[in-house]
C-alpha positions in Angstrom: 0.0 0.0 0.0 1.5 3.4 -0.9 1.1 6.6 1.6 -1.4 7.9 -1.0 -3.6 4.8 0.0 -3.3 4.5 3.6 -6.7 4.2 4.9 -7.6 7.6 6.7 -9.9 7.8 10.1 -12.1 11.0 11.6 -9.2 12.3 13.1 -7.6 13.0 10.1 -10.0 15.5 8.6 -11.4 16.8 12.2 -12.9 19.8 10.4 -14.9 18.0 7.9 -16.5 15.3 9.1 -19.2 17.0 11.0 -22.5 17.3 8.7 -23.7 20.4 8.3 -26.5 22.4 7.0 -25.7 24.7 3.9 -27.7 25.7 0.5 -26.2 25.2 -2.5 -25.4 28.1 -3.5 -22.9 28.3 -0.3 -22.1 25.3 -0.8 -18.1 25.1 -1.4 -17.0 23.8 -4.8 -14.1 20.6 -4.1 -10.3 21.6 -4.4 -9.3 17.9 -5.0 -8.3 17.5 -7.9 -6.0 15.4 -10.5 -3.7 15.8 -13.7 -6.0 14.4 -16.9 -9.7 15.3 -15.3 -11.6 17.0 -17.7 -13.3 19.9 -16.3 -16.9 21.0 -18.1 -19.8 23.1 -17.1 -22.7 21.5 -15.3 -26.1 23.2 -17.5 -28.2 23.2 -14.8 -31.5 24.5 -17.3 -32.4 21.7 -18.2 -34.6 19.5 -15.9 -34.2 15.7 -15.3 -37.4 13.4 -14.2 -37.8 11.3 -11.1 -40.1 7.9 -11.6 -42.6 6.8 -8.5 -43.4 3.1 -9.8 -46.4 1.0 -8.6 -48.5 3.3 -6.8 -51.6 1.7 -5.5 -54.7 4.0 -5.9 -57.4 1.5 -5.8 -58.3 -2.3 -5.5 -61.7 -3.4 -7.9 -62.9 -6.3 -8.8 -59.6 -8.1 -6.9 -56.9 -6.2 -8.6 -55.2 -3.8 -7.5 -54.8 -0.6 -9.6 -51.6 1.2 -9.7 -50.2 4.6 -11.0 -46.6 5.4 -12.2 -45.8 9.2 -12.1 -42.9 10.6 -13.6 -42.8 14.2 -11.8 -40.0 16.3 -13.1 -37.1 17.2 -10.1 -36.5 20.6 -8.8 -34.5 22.1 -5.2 -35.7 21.3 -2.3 -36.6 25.1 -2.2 -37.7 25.6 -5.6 -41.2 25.0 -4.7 -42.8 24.8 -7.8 -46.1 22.9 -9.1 -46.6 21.7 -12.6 -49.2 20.8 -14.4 -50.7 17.6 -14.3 -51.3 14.8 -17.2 -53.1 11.4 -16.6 -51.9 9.5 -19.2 -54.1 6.0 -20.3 -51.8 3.6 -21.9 -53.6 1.9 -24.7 -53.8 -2.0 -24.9 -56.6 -2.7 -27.0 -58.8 -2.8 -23.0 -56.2 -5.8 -22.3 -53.8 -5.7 -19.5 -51.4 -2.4 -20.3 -47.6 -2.7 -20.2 -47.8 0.2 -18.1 -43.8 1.0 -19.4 -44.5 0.9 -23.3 -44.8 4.7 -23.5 -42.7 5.7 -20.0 -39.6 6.8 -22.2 -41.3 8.9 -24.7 -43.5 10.5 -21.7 -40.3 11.2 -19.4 -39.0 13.4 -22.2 -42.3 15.2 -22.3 -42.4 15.6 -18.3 -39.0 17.2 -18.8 -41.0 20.0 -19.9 -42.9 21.1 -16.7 -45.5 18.5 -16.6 -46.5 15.5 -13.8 -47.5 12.9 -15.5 -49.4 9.9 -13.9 -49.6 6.8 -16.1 -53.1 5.0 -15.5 -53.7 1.3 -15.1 -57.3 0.4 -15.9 -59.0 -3.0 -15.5 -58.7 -5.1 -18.5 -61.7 -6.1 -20.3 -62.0 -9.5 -19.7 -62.3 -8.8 -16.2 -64.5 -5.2 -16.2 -66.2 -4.8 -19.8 -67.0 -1.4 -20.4 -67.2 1.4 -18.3 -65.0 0.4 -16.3 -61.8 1.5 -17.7 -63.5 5.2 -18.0 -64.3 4.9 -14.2 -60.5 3.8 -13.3 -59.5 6.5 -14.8 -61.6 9.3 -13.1 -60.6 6.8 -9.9 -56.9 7.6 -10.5 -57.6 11.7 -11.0 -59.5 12.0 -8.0 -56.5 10.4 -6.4 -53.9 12.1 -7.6 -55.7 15.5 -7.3 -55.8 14.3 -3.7 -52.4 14.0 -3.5 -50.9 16.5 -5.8 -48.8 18.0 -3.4 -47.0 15.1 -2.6 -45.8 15.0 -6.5 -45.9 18.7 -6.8 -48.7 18.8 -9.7 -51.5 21.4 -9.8 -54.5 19.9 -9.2 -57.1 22.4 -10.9 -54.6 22.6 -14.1 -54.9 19.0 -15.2 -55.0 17.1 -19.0 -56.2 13.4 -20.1 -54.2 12.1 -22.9 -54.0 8.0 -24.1 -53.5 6.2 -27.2 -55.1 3.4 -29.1 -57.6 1.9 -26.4 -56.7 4.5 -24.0 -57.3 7.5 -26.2 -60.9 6.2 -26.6 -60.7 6.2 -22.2 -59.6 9.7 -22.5 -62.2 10.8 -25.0 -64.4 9.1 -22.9 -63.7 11.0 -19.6 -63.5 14.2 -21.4 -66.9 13.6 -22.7 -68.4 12.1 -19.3 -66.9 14.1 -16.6 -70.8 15.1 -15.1 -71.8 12.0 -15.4 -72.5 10.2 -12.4 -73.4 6.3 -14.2 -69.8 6.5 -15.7 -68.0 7.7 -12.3 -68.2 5.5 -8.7 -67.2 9.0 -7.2 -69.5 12.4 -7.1 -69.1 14.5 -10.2 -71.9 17.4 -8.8 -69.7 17.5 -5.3 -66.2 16.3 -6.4 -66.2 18.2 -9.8 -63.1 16.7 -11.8 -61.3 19.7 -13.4 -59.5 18.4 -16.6 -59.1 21.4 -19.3 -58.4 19.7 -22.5 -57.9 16.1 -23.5 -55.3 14.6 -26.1 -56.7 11.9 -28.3 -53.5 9.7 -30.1 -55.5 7.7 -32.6 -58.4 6.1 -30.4 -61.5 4.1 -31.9 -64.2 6.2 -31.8 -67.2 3.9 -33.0 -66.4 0.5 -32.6 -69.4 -0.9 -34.6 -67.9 0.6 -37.8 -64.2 -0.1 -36.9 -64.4 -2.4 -40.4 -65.5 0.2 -42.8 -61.8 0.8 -43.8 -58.9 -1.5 -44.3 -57.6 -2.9 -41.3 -55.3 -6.0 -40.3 -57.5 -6.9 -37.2 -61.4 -8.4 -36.5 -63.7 -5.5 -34.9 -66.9 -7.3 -34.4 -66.4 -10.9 -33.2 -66.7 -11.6 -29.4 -63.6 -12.4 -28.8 -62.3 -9.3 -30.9 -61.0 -5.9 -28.3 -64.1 -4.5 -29.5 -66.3 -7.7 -28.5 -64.4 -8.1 -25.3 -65.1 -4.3 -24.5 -68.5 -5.0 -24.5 -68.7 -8.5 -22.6 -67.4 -11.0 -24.9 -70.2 -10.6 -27.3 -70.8 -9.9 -30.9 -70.4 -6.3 -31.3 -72.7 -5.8 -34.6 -75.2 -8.2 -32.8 -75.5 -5.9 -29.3 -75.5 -2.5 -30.1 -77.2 -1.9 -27.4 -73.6 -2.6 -25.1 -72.2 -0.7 -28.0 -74.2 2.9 -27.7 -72.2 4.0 -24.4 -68.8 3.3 -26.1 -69.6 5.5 -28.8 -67.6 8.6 -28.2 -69.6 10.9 -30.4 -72.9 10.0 -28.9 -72.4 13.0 -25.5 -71.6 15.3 -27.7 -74.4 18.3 -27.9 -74.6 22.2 -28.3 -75.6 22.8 -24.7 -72.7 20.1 -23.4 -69.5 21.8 -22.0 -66.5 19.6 -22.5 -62.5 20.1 -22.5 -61.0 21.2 -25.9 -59.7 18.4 -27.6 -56.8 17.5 -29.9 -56.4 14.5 -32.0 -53.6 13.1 -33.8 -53.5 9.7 -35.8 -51.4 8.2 -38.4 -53.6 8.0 -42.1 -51.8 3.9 -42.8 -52.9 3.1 -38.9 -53.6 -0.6 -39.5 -55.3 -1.3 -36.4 -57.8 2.0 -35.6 -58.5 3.2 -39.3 -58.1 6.8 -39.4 -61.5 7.6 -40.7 -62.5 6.8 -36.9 -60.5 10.2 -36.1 -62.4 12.3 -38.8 -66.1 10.7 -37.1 -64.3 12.9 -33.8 -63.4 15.7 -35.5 -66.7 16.2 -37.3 -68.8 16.2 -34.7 -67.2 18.4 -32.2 -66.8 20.7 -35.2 -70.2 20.5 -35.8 -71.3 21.0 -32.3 -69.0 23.8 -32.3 -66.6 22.6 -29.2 -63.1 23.1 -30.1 -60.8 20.7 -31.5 -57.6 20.7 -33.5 -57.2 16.9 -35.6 -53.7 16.2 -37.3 -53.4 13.7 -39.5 -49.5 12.3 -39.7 -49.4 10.7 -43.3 -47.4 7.6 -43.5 -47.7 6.9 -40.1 -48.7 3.5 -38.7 -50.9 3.0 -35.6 -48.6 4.4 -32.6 -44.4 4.0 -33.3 -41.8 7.2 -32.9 -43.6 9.7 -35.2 -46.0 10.5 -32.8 -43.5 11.1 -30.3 -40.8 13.4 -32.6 -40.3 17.1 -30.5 -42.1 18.7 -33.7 -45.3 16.5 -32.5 -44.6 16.9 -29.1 -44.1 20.6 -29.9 -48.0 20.4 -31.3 -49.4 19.1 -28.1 -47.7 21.4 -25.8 -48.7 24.5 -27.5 -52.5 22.9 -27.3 -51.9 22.4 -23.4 -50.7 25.1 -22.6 -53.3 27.1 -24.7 -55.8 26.0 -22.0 -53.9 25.4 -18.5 
């Protein structure tokens, strides 16, 4: 062992050891330092996220329901609140990988947003509503406990894709409704401002009027297993309360909405976007629709900054 490795003990450094309380801006910068270290500039604009995984918010039906929420860091003292996003991870109403979209969201958080990744019930064990009510489940939690992730809890957004954009829409559409909620829309008012819709179904009973590379109507089809497991063209009487387009009126108020979907989407034809579009247009709500020609149902064009550019300035247009 040379004397540059000796082992030292408390007694060597008696000035240091102590812990002490001091900002960081006081904070003194270390004067240890070695021949060959490269020295660079810590940028401290931009921020970095921090994950809370597995997050219990409710037990239905014998599963237990969980939340991830990626809530972007800050000082200790900073103090700061950020919007919050409950995002519905689509899975054709199967079980969700709750991680497919945790990357892609993470850079998004980056930005000033919480964002609290929703686990739903799958279809085969809750058919319809129930995926719309997990979802209003999870908000009322995490307005509950917004200060604990730092997210503002009256500046809040529903976004999902596929399956979970057609939860999303749903919400949006339903947030007064007390058959779709197990909580108390007229006393416990959920207060989401806009919704983003990434290429959800919007009618399933006419999911196979354009080309697709999946069954829509057969029982055990998403769309049959949505609905109980039944034929969907042969119960559309299950099918009326999935239909997106059906609560929307004149007199209704509902969140601004934006919708984005890819126009060679193999699984969710695009055409289902347009139903959307046209009749909030025609009801006179507002709504943006982007079409992103070439792209396929989901993948990395929907997540590009320009895109991600698109939704923020639609956000933040409303929050």
């Amino acid at each position: 062992m040379t004397p540059d490795q000796t082992p030292k003990t408390a007694s060597d450094y008696p000035e240091l050891i102590q812990p002490r309380e001091c900002p960081f801006e006081a904070f003194p910068e270390s004067t240890v330092f070695a021949e060959g270290v490269v020295v660079l500039p810590a940028d401290l604009s931009e921020r970095s996220c921090m994950m809370h995984t597995g997050i219990e918010y409710a037990v239905k039906d014998g599963m237990a329901l969980h939340l991830d929420i990626i809530e972007p860091r800050q000082a200790e003292d900073e103090g700061l609140v950020f919007p919050l996003i409950l995002f519905i991870q689509g899975s054709a109403w199967h079980l969700q990988n709750m991680g497919q979209q945790l990357a892609q969201l993470s850079r998004f958080a980056r930005r000033g947003y919480v964002i609290a990744v929703v686990q739903y019930r799958p279809s085969d064990l809750a058919p319809f509503p129930a995926q719309v009510v997990d979802t209003k489940t999870a908000l009322r939690t995490m307005r509950a406990h917004a200060e604990t992730y730092h997210a503002d809890p009256n500046r809040i957004v529903v976004w999902g894709d596929s399956s979970g954009g057609h939860t999303a829409v749903m919400v949006g559409m339903t947030l007064d409704n007390p058959v779709l909620d197990d909580g108390s829309p007229a006393f416990d008012p959920l207060a989401v401002r806009a919704v983003v819709d990434y290429y959800g179904p919007s009618d399933i009973s006419r999911m196979n009027e354009e080309p697709s590379i999946q069954d829509h109507v057969a029982p055990d089809s998403p769309e049959g297993m949505l609905i109980g497991g039944v034929s969907v063209l042969e119960n559309m009487d299950r099918v009326a309360p999935t239909i997106t387009t059906s609560y929307i009126s004149r007199e209704h108020e509902i969140p601004p909405f934006l919708i984005l979907h890819g126009n060679k989407d193999r699984l969710v034809p695009f055409g289902q976007s347009v139903m959307l579009f046209e009749a909030l247009k025609a009801a006179d709500k507002v709504v943006e629709c982007y079409q992103l020609r070439g792209a396929e149902h989901g993948g990395s064009a929907f997540w590009t900054e320009a895109v991600l550019d698109i939704v923020e300035a639609f956000i933040r247009r409303f929050i």
